[in-house]
C-alpha positions in Angstrom: 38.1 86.1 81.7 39.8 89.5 82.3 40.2 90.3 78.5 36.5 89.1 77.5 35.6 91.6 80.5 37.2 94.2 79.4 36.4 94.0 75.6 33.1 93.4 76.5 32.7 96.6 78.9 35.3 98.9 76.4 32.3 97.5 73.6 29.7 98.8 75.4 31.0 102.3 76.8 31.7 102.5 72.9 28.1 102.1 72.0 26.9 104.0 74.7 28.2 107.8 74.0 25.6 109.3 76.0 26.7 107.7 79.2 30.5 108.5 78.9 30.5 111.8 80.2 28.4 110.8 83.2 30.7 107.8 83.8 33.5 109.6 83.7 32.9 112.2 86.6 30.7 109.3 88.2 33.8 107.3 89.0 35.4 110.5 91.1 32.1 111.7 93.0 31.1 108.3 93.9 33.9 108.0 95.9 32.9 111.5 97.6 29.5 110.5 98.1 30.6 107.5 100.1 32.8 110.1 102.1 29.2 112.0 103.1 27.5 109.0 103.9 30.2 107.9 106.0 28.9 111.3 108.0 25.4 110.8 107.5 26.0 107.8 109.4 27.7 109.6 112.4 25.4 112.5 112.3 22.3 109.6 112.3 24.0 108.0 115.0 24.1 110.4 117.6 20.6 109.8 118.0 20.6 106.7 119.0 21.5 104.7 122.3 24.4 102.7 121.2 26.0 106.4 119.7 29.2 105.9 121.2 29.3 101.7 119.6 28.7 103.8 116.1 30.8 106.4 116.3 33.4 104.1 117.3 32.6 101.9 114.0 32.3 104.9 112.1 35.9 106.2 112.9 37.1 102.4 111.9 35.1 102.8 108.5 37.4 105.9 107.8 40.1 104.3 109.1 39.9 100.9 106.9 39.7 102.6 103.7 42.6 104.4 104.9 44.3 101.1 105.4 42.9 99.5 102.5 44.6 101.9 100.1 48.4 101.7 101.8 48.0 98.0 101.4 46.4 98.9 97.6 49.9 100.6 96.8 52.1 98.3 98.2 50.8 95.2 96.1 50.8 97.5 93.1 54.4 97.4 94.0 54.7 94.2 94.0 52.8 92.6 91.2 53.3 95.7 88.6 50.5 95.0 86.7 50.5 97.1 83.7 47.3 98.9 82.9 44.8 97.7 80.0 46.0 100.4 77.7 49.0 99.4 77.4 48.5 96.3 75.5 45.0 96.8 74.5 46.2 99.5 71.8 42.9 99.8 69.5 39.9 99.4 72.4 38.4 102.2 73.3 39.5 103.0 76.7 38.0 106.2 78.3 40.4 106.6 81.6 43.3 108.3 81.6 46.5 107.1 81.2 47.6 106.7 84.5 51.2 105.7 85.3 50.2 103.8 88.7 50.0 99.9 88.2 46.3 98.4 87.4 46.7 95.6 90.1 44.6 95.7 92.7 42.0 99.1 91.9 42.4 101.4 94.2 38.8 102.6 93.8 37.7 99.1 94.4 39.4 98.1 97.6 38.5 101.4 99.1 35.2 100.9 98.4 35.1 97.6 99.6 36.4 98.8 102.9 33.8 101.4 103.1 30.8 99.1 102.5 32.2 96.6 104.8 32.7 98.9 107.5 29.2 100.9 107.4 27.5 97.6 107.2 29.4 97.0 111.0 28.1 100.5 112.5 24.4 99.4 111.9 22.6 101.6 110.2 21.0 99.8 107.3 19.7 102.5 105.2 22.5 104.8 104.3 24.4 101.3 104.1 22.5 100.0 101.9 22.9 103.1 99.5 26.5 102.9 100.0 26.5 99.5 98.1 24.9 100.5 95.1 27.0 103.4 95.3 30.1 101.5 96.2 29.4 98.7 93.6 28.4 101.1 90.9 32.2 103.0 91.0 33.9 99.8 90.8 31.9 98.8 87.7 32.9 102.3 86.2 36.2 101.3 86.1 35.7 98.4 84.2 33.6 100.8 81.8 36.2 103.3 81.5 38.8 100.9 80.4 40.8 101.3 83.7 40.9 97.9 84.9 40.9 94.5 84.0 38.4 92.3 86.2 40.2 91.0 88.1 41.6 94.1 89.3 38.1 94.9 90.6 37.2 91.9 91.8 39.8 91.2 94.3 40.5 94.8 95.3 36.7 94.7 96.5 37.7 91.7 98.0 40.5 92.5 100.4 38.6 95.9 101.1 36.1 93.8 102.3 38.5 91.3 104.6 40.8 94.8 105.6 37.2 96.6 107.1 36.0 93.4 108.4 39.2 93.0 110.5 39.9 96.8 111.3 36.8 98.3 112.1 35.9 96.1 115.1 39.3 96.5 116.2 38.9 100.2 116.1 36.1 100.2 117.9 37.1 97.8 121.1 40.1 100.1 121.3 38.4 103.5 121.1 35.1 102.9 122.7 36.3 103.8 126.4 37.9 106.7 124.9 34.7 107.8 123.1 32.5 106.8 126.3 34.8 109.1 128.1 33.6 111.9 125.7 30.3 111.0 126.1 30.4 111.7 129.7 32.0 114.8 129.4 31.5 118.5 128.4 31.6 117.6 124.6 29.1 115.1 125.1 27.1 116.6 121.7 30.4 115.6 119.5 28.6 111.8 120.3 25.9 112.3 121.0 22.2 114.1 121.2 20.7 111.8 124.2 21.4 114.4 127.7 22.7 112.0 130.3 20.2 110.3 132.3 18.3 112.6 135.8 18.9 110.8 139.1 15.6 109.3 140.3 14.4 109.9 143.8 13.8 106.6 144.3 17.7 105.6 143.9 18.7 102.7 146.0 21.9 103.3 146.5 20.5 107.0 148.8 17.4 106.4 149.9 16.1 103.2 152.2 12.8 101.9 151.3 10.3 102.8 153.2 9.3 100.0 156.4 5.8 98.8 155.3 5.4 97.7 159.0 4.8 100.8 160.0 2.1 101.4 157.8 
């Protein structure tokens, strides 16, 4: 399965010169793109009533792919997969040579981590872009030659499980911190909403009025 992958993908970045440039920086600035939508999500957020829920979601999103890589490196450790170059001599393999082990991709478990974790702080649109994005990247590296599928496949994979289990965890632990924010002088890092006025008619100071003496 991994070599067909790969010598079909290698096949087709051959036959498809005009794309190769595009790919190439593609696989880099995707990644960056996913960092600004991580913030278009936060700056979205602080206009809405649950802010300090996806702020709190948003900080775990960050925090997962942060995760997801340490854990990347450490299996690359481990299993010290070679790269595709290295015994695929004659394919044409646009990536560069890197000295890092192929197993799991880096790019993809990040990734995977970031999807994972917008699609917990809510806001559908600017997820929903993340995916293609997100998805898009990891296919690069099976373009470029970087990867087998496998490689992909599963770091997408554990990016996915990492998110799923940091990001909520994140959030119950740092959303009386953030709350606490919220209700202080840098209330705006949260959020837009101002707090709520007191109403006149608050209970807890002022007796309703005896309607027997009317």
């Amino acid at each position: 399965m991994d070599n067909a992958v790969f010598n079909a993908m290698t096949k087709f970045a051959k036959d498809t010169p005009s794309l190769n440039g595009f790919v190439k920086v593609f696989t880099t600035w995707g990644v960056v793109l996913l960092a600004v939508l991580i913030l278009l999500v936060y700056l979205r957020g602080r206009f809405r009533d649950d802010a300090v829920e996806r702020l709190a979601r948003v900080i775990g999103t960050g925090l997962a792919a942060v995760v997801a890589y340490g854990i990347s490196e450490v299996i690359k450790e481990v299993v010290k997969r070679p790269r595709p170059w290295t015994t695929h001599l004659n394919s044409f393999i646009l990536a560069p040579h890197e000295t890092s082990y192929s197993f799991p991709s880096n790019h993809a478990i990040v990734v995977g981590a970031v999807i994972m974790g917008l699609w917990l702080s809510r806001d559908v649109f600017i997820t929903f872009i993340a995916t293609i994005d997100g998805l898009l990247v990891a296919a690069s590296r099976l373009y470029l030659g970087a990867h087998y599928f496998s490689d992909v496949i599963v770091g997408l994979l554990l990016g996915l499980i990492i998110a799923a289990i940091v990001s909520p965890l994140t959030s119950r632990l740092l959303h009386p911190t953030i709350e606490n924010i919220a209700d202080g002088k840098y209330r705006k890092i949260v959020t837009s909403r101002p707090k709520k006025l007191l109403e006149l008619t608050d209970r807890r100071k002022f007796k309703p009025l005896d309607t027997n003496l009317l």
